[in-house]
VEXZA-826527 format. One record per residue (C-alpha): residue number from 1; residue in one letter; z, y, x. Coordinates in steps of 0.5 Angstrom, whole numbers. Layout:
REM VEXZA-826527
ATOM;zamar;voke;zz;yy;xx
ATOM;NUM;a;Z;Y;X
...
END
This chain:
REM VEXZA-826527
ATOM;zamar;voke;zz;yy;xx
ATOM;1;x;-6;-42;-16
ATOM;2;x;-9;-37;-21
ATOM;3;x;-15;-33;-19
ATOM;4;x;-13;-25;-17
ATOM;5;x;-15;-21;-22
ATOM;6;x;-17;-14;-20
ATOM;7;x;-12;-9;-21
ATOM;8;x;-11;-2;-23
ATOM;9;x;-5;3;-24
ATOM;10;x;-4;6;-31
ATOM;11;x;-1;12;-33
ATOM;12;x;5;11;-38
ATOM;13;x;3;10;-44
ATOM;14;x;9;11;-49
ATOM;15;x;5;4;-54
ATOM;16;x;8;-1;-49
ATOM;17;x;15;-1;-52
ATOM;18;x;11;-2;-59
ATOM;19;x;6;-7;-55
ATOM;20;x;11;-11;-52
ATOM;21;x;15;-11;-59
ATOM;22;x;9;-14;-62
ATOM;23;x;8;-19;-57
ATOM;24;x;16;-22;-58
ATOM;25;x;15;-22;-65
ATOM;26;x;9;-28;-64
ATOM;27;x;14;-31;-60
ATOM;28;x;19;-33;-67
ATOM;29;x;13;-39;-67
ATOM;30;x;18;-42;-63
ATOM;31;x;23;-42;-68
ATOM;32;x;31;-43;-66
ATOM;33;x;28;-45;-58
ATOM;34;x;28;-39;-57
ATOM;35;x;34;-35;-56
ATOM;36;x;33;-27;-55
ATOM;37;x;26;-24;-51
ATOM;38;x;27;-19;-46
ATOM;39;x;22;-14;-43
ATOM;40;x;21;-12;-37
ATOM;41;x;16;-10;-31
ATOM;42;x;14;-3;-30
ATOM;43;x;11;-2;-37
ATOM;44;x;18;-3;-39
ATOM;45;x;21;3;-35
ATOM;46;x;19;10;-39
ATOM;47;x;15;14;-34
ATOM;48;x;13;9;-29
ATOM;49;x;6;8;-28
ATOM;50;x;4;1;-29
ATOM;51;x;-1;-5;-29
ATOM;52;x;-3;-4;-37
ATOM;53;x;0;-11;-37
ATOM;54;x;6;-13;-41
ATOM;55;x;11;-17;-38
ATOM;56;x;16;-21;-43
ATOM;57;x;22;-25;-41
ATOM;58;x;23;-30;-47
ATOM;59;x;29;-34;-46
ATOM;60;x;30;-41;-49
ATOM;61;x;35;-45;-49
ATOM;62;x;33;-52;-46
ATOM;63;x;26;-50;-42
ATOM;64;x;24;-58;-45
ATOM;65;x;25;-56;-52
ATOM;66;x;20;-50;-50
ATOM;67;x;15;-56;-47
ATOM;68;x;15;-60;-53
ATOM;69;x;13;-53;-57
ATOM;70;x;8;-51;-52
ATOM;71;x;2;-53;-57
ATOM;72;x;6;-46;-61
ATOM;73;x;5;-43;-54
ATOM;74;x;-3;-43;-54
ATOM;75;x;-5;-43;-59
ATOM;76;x;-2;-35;-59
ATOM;77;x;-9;-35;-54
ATOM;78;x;-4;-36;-48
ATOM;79;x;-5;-40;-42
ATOM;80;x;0;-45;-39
ATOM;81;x;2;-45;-32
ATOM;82;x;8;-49;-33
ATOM;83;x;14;-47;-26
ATOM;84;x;9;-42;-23
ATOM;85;x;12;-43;-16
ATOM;86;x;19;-40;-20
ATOM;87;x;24;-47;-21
ATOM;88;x;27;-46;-28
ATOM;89;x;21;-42;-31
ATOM;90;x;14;-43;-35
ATOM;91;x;9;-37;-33
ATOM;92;x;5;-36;-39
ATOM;93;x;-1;-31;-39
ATOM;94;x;-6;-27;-44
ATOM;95;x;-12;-25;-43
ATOM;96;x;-17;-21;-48
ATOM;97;x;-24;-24;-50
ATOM;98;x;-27;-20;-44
ATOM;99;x;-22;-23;-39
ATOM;100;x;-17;-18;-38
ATOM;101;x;-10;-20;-37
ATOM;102;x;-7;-17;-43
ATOM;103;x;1;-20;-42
ATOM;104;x;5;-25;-39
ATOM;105;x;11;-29;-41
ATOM;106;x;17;-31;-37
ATOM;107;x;20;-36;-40
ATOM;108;x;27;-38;-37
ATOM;109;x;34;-42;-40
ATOM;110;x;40;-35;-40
ATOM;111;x;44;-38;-35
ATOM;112;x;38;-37;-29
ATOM;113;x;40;-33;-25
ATOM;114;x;32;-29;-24
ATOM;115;x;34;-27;-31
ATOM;116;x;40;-23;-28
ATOM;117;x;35;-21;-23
ATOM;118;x;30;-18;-27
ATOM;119;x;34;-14;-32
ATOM;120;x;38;-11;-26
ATOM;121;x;31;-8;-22
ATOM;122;x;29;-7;-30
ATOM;123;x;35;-3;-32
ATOM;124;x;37;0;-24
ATOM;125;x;29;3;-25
ATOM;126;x;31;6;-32
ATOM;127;x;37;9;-29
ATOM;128;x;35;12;-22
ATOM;129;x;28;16;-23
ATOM;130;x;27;17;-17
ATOM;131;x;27;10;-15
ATOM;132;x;22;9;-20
ATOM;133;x;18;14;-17
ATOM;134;x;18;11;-10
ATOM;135;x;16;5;-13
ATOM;136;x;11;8;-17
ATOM;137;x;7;11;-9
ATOM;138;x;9;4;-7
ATOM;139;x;5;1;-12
ATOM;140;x;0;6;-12
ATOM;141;x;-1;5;-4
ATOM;142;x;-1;-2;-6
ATOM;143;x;-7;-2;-11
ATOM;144;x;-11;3;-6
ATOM;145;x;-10;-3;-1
ATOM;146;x;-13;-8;-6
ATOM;147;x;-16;-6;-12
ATOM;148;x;-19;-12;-12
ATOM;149;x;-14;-18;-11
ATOM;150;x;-8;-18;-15
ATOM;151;x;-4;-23;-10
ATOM;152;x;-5;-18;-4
ATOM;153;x;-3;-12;-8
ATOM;154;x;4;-18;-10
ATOM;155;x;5;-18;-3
ATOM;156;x;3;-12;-1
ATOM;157;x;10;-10;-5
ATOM;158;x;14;-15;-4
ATOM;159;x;18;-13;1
ATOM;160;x;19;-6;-2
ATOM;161;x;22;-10;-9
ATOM;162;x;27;-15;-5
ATOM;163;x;30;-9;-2
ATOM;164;x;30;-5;-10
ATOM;165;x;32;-12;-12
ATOM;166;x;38;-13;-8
ATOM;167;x;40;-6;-9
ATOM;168;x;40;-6;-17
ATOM;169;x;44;-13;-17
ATOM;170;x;49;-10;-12
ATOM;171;x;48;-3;-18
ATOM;172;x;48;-8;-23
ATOM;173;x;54;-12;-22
ATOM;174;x;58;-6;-20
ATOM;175;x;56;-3;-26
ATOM;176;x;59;-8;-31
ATOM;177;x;66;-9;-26
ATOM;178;x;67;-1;-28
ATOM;179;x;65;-3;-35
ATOM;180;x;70;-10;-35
ATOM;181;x;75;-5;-32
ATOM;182;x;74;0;-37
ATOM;183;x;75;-4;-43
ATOM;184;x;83;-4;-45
END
């Protein structure tokens, strides 16, 4: 397991979209193995108060044609820390020169579905404003607990977020069946 990093919530700050871009065009390293890149977490919600991390959800289309470049990976300055306890995916984090975790990289193949999960609780939270400002005091709350320990901060939410995640995928699939109904 890595080592917690302390944490501390930002206000939004509008660079995070143009910050993210910036990491997802590093990622054109890996060539015709990556598929798309999506992202996510709270830097990705405009108006969401944040850990000043940017999350990034690359999808590749063979996790071990992904492995074979890991070289490519690292040598961008990100650690590798393979499945991270998700099967399916490669977790990749960035630090800056003082040790401040700068990005992650959540590596997974289109047809998993902690893709469709992320991007439902990513786009639900974009959709209801008032959601995402009960998980910025959720957050928040978190963070006042353990300022200290990025680990127990995860947990501290943890409940909060399987319960938005289990919502924005019943939002999300119901959504898209209004829109497949919609269609001629």
């Amino acid at each position: 397991m890595l080592p917690p990093y302390p944490v501390a919530i930002a206000e939004p700050d509008p660079d995070w979209p143009r910050i993210a871009a910036a990491y997802a065009e590093q990622l054109l390293v890996l060539g015709p193995v990556l598929v798309g890149v999506h992202h996510i977490g709270s830097t990705s919600v405009p108006g969401l108060a944040a850990k000043p991390i940017i999350d990034l959800m690359p999808l590749v289309g063979d996790l071990g044609a992904l492995d074979a470049r890991r070289p490519d990976i690292v040598a961008l300055g990100y650690a590798w820390h393979g499945e991270y306890g998700i099967p399916g995916r490669r977790f990749c984090t960035l630090d800056d020169a003082a040790g401040t975790r700068r990005a992650h990289l959540h590596f997974f193949e289109p047809g998993s579905p902690d893709v469709a999960r992320h991007l439902a609780f990513r786009d639900y939270l974009r959709a209801h404003p008032a959601i995402a400002a009960a998980y910025a005091r959720e957050k928040r709350h978190a963070a006042r607990l353990h300022p200290d320990d990025s680990h127990a901060y995860n947990d501290e939410k943890d409940a909060w977020v399987r319960a938005a995640e289990a919502e924005a995928l019943h939002w999300s699939a119901a959504t898209n069946a209004g829109r497949q109904a919609a269609r001629p």
